[in-house]
C-alpha positions as CSV (number, residue, x, y, z in Angstrom):
1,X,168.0,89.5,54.2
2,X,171.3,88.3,55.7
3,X,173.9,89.2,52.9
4,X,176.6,86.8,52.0
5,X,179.2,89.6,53.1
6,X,178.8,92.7,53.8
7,X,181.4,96.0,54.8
8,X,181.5,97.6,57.8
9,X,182.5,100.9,58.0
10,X,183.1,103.2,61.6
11,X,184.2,106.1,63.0
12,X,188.5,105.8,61.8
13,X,186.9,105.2,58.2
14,X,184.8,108.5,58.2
15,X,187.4,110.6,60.2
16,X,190.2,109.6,57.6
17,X,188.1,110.1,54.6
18,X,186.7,113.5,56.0
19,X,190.6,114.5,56.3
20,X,191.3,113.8,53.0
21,X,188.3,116.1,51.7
22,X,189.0,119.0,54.1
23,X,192.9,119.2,53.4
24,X,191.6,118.2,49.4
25,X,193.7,115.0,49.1
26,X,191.7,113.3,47.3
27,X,193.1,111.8,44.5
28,X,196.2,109.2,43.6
29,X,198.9,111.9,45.6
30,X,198.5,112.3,49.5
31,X,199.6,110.9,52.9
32,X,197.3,107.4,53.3
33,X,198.9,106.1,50.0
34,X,202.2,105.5,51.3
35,X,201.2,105.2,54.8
36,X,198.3,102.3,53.1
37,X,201.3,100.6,51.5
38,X,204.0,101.1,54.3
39,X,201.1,99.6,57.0
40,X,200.2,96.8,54.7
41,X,203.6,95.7,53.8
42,X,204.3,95.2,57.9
43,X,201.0,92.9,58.1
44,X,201.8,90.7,55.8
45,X,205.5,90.1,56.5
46,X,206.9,92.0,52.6
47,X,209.6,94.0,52.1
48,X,207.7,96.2,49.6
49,X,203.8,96.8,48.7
50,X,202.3,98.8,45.6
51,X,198.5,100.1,45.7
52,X,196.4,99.4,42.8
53,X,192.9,100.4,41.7
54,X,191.4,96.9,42.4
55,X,192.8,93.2,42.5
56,X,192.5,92.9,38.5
57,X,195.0,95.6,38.3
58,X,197.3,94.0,40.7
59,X,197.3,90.7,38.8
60,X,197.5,92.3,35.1
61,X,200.5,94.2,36.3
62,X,202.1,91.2,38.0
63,X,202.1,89.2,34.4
64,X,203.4,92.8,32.9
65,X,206.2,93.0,35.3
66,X,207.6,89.4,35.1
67,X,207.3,89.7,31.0
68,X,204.2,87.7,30.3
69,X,203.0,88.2,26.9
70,X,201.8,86.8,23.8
71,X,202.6,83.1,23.0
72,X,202.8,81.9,26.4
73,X,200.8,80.1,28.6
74,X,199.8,80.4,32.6
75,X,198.5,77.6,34.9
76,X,195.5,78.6,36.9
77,X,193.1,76.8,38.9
78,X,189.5,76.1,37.2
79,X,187.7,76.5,40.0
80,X,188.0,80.3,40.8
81,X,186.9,84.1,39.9
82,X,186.9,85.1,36.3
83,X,189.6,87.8,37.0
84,X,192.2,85.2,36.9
85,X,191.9,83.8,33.9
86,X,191.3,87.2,32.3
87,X,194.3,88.8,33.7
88,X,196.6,86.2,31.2
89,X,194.4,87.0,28.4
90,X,194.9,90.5,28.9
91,X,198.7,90.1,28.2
92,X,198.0,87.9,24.9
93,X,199.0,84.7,26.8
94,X,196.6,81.9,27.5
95,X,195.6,80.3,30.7
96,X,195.7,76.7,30.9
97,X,193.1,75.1,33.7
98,X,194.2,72.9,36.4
99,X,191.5,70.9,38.6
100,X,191.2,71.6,42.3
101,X,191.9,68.8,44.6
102,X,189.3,67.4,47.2
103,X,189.9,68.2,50.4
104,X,190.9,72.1,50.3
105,X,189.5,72.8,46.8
106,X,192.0,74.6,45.6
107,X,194.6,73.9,42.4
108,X,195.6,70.1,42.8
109,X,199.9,70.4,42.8
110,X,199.5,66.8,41.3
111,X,198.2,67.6,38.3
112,X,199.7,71.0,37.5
113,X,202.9,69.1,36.0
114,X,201.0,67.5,33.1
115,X,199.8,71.3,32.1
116,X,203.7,72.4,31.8
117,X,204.6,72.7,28.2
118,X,207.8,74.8,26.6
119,X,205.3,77.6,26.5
120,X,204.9,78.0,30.0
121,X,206.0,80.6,31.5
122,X,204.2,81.2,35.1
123,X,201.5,79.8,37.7
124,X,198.7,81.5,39.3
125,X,197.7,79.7,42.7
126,X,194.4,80.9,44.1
127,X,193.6,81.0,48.1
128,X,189.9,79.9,47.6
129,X,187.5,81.0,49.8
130,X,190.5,82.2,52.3
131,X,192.5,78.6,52.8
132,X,195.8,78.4,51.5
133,X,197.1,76.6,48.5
134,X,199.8,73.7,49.0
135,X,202.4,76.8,48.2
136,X,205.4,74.3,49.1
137,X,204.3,71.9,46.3
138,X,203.6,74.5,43.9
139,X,207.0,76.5,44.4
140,X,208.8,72.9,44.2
141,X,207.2,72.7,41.1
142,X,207.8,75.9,39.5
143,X,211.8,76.2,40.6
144,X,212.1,72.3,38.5
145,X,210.8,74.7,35.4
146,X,212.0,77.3,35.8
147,X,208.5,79.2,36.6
148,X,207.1,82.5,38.2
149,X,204.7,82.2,40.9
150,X,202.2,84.4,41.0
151,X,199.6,84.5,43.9
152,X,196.0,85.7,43.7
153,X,195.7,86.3,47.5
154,X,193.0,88.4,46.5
155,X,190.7,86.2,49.0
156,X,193.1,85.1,51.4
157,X,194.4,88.1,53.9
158,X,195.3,87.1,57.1
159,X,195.3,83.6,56.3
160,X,198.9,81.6,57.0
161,X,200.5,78.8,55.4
162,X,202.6,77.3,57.6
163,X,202.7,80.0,60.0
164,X,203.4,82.8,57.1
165,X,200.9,85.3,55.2
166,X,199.7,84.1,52.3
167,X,200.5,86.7,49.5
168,X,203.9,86.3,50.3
169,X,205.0,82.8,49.3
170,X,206.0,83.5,46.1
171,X,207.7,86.0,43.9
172,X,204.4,88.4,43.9
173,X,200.9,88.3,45.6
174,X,198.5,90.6,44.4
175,X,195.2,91.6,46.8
176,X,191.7,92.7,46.6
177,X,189.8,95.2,48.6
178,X,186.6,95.0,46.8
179,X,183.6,95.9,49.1
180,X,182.9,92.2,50.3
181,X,186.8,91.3,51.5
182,X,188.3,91.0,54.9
183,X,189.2,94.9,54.4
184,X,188.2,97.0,52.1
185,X,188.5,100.7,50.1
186,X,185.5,100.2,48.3
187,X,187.5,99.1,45.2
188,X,191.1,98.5,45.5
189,X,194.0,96.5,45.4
190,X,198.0,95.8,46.4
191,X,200.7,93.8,44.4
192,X,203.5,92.8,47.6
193,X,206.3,91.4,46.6
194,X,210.3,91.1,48.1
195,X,211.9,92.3,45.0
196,X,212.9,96.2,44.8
197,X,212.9,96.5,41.0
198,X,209.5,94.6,40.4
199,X,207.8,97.7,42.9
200,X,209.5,99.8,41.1
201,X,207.9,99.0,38.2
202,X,204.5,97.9,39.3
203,X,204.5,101.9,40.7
204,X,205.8,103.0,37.5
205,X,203.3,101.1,35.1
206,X,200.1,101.8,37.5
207,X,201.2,105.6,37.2
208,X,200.7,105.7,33.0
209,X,204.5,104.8,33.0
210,X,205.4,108.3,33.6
211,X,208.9,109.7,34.3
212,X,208.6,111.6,37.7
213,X,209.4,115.2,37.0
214,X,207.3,118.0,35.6
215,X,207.4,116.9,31.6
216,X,204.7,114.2,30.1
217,X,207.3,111.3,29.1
218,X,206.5,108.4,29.0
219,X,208.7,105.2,27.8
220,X,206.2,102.5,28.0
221,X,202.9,101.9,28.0
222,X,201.6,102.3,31.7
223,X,198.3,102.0,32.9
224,X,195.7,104.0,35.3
225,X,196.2,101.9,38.3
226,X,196.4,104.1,40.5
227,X,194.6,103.8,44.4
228,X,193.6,107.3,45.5
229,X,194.2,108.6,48.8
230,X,190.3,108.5,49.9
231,X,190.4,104.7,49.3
232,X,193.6,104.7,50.9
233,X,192.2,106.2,53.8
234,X,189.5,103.8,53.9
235,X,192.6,101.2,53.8
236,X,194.2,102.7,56.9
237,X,191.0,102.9,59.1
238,X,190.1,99.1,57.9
239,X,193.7,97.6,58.3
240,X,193.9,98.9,62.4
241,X,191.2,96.5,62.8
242,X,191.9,93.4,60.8
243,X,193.0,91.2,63.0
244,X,189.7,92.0,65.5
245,X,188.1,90.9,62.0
246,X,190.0,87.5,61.4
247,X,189.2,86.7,65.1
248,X,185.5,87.2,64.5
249,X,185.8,85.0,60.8
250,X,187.4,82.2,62.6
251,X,185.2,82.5,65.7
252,X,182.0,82.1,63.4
253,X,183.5,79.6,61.3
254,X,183.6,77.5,64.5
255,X,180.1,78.4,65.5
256,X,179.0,76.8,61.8
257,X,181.2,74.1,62.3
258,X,179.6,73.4,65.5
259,X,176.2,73.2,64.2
260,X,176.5,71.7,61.3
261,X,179.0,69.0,62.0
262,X,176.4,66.4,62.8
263,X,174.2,67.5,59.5
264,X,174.1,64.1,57.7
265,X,174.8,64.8,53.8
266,X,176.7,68.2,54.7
267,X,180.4,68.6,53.9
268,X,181.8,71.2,55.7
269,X,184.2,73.8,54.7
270,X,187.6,73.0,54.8
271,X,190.8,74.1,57.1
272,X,193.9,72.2,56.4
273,X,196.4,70.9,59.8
274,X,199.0,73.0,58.0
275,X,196.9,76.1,57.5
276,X,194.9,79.2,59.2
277,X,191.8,79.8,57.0
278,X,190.8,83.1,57.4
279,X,187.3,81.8,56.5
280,X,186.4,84.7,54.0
281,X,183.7,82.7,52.6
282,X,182.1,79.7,54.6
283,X,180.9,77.6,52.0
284,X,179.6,74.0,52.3
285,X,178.7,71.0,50.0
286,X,175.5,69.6,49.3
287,X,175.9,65.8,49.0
288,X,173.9,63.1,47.9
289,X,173.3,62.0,51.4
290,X,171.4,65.5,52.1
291,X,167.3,65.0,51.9
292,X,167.6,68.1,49.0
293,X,169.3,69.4,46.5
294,X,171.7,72.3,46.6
295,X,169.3,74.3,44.6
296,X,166.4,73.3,46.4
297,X,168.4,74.0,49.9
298,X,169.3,77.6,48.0
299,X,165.7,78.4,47.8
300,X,165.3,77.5,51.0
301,X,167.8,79.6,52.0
302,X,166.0,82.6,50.2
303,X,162.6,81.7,51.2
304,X,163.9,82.5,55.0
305,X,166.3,86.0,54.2
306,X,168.9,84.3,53.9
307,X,171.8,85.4,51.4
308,X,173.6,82.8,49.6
309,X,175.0,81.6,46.1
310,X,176.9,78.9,44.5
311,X,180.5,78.2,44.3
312,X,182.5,79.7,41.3
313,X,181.5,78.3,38.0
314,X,184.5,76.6,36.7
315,X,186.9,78.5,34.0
316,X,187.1,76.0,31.5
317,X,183.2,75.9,30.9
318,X,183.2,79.4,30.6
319,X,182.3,80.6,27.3
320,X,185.4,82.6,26.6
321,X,187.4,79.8,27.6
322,X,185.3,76.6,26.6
323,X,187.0,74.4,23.6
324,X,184.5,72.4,21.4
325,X,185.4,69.1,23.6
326,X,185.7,70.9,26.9
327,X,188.3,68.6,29.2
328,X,186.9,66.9,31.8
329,X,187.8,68.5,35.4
330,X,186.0,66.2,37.4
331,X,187.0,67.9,41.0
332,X,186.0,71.5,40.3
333,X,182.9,70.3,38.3
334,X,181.9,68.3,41.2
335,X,182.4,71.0,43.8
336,X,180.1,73.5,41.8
337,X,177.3,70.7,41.4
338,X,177.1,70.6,45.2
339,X,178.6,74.2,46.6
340,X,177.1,77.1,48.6
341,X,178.7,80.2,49.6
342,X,176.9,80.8,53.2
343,X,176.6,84.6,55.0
344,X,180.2,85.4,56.3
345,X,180.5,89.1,57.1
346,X,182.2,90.3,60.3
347,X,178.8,91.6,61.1
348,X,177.1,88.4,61.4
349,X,175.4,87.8,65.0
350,X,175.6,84.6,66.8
351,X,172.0,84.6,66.2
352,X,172.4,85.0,62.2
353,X,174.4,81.7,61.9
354,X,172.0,80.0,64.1
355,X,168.9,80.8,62.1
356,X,171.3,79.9,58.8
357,X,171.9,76.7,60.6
358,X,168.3,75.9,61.7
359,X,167.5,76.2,58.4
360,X,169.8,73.8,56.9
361,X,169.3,71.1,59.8
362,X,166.1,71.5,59.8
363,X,165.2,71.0,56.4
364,X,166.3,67.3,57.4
365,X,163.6,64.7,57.5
């Protein structure tokens, strides 16, 4: 089976994480922690970077340190993980569900306005798939109210926006180094952000909220957030060679594109004149044009080893979040109906994307 993604792991990774076990660093204190968080600061372009136990983490604390709380309400996209729509209900606020526009997929800036009540307090643009989010439309609209910007980069590394890391385009951008990202530390995460006091505190709540010094005090109520330094070693060895890895996404992004551009009923994924996908996930749409279905093409997919699944199911038919007269969010809904998530791993062969391919063209009358 060719998996959807896929982590791979070389000689750096084992020498640093054998280091760690042989000097017995192994836990939340040691060198790769700072030097994780120094390193990954200078990538993206921020003046300050926090390590956290997954992406979750990074988001939860990120509403915690800008004062989200009970009684108000976020603006996230529909059409994304779980995670960050969970994250605001973790703080007692509610998220309120924006529909993605056409082209990129991601939250449409146009119809974020209508969502703004007095209750609002912050936005959570998501980089879907890798592409950006129209961050200049969405920061225009949250300095008119007054709003935080939060971004879940937690799919977008070394994707730009105008020439500029995503993550940092807003007041924090939180990341995810779960095992199928661009990098990873098996589970992990980092909240960037420019301002001094809001690292400050994301270190201080992802550490249990404990004073520094030898006596257990603790003013607030803190959290175990913490990365240790075997993941953060894994971070290190992963980050010298991220951008060999966002050459090889982009290169076999263009190799899809290639062969399936002519694919009648086949939309391609997406990459903005203003932006630099990093192509996490290559994903396309099934339309009505195609000669099958996108469950039918799925299941083709399978029949020949090939890893694949659907799109994310939209937030606000999600159980947890559903009303008893769901809103209609016609974009996002659409976009699930006729999504695919194809193999994308910086493993993938030349040869892997043109069996995927030959597959989907060929099953064409």
């Amino acid at each position: 089976m060719i998996p959807v993604s896929e982590p791979v792991m070389g000689e750096k990774e084992l020498e640093y994480i054998t280091e760690c076990i042989r000097t017995n660093w192994v836990s939340s204190a040691g060198k790769f922690v700072d030097r994780f968080a120094e390193e990954f600061a200078g990538f993206c372009e921020a003046k300050y970077a926090v390590p956290v136990v997954n992406g979750t983490a990074a988001l939860h604390l990120a509403l915690m340190i800008l004062g989200i709380g009970r009684g108000d309400e976020v603006i996230v996209p529909t059409l994304t993980f779980i995670t960050t729509a969970n994250v605001v209900t973790y703080t007692g606020a509610t998220p309120i569900f924006v529909d993605s526009e056409p082209y990129t997929w991601n939250i449409e800036p146009a119809k974020i306005e209508e969502k703004i009540t007095d209750r609002t307090k912050a936005i959570i643009p998501v980089h879907l798939y890798g592409h950006p989010a129209d961050m200049n439309a969405i920061n225009t609209i949250a300095e008119y109210h007054n709003l935080f910007v939060i971004e879940d980069a937690t799919e977008g590394l070394g994707s730009l926006y105008k020439g500029k890391r995503v993550g940092t385009l807003s007041d924090i951008g939180c990341f995810s180094f779960n095992g199928n990202k661009l990098i990873t530390t098996g589970s992990g995460g980092m909240i960037v952000t420019n301002n001094e006091s809001w690292a400050e505190e994301a270190k201080f709540l992802s550490t249990q909220a404990r004073v520094p010094g030898g006596e257990y005090f603790h003013p607030k109520i803190g959290y175990n957030y913490r990365l240790t330094n075997i993941q953060a070693a894994l971070g290190v060895a992963q980050l010298e060679k991220i951008d060999e890895y966002i050459k090889i996404k982009r290169r076999n992004a263009a190799l899809y594109h290639k062969l399936l551009n002519s694919v009648k009923g086949i939309t391609l994924t997406p990459e903005a004149d203003w932006a630099e996908n990093v192509f996490w996930i290559y994903s396309i749409l099934v339309e009505d044009e195609y000669d099958m279905s996108k469950d039918e093409l799925m299941a083709k997919l399978t029949e020949n080893d090939i890893g694949n699944r659907p799109l994310f199911y939209p937030l606000h038919l999600q159980p947890p979040y559903i009303k008893n007269k769901p809103e209609k969010l016609e974009v996002a809904e659409s976009l699930y109906r006729k999504g695919i998530n194809l193999p994308s791993s910086v493993s993938l062969k030349e040869s892997d994307i043109e069996k995927i391919t030959q597959v989907i063209r060929c099953s064409v009358s």
